[in-house]
C-alpha positions as CSV (number, residue, x, y, z in Angstrom):
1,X,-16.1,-39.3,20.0
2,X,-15.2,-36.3,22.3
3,X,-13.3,-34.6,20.0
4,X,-16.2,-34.6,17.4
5,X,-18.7,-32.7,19.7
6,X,-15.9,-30.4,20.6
7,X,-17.7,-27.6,19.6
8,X,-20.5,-27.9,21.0
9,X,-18.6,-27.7,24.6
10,X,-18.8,-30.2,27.5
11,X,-21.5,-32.6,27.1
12,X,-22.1,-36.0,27.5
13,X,-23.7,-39.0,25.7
14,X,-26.7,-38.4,28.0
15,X,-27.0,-35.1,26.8
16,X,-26.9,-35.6,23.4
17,X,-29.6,-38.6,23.8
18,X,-32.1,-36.2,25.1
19,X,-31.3,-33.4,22.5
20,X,-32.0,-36.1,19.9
21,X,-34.7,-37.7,22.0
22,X,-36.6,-34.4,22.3
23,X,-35.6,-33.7,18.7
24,X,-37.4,-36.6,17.2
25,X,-40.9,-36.2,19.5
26,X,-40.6,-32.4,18.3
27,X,-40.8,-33.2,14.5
28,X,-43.2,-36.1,14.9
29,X,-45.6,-33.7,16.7
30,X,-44.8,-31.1,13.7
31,X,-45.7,-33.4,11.4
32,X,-48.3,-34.8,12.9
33,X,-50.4,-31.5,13.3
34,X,-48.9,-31.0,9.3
35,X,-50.8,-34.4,8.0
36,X,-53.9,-33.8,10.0
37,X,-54.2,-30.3,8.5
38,X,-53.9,-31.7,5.0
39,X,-56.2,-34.7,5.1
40,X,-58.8,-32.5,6.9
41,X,-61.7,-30.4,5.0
42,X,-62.0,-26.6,6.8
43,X,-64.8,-24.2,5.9
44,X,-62.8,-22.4,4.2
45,X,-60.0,-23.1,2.3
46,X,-58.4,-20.0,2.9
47,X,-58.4,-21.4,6.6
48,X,-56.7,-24.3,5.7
49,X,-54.0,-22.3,3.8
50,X,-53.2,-20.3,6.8
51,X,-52.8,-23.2,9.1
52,X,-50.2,-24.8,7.1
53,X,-48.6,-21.5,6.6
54,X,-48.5,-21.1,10.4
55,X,-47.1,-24.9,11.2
56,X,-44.9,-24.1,8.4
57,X,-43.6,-21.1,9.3
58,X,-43.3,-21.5,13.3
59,X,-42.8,-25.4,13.3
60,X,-43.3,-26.1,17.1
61,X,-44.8,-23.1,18.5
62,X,-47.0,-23.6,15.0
63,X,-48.3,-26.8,15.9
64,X,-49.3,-26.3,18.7
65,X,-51.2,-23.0,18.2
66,X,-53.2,-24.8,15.4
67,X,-54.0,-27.6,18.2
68,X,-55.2,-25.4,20.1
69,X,-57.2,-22.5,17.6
70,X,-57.3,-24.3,14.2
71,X,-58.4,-27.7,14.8
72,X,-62.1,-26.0,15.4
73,X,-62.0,-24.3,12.1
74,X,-62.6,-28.0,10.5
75,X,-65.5,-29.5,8.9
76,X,-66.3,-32.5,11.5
């Protein structure tokens, strides 16, 4: 088991929990702000295209920019 994370230098099974714990919660919250920009009508469609461009394009940092700016570009 050591030798297979050889590469990636001295790190425990602790570590490599939280790298994948924090992993997982990063890409559920990416796809989370993805699925709520898709089922969601905007005032303008170009809007919408931009969004998913952005969450796209910046994954984290993108998600959480459009929680913050583009969620109040939709149709309630």
């Amino acid at each position: 088991m050591n030798t297979l994370f050889l590469f990636i230098g001295n790190i425990g099974g602790w570590e490599i929990l939280t790298i994948i714990v924090f992993g997982l919660l990063g890409t559920a919250f990416w796809l989370y702000a993805l699925i709520d920009i898709l089922r969601s009508r905007f005032r303008n469609d170009s809007n919408k295209i931009i969004c998913v461009l952005v969450v796209i394009l910046l994954q984290f940092l993108g998600a959480i920019i459009y929680l913050a700016v583009g969620r109040n570009q939709k149709i309630a």
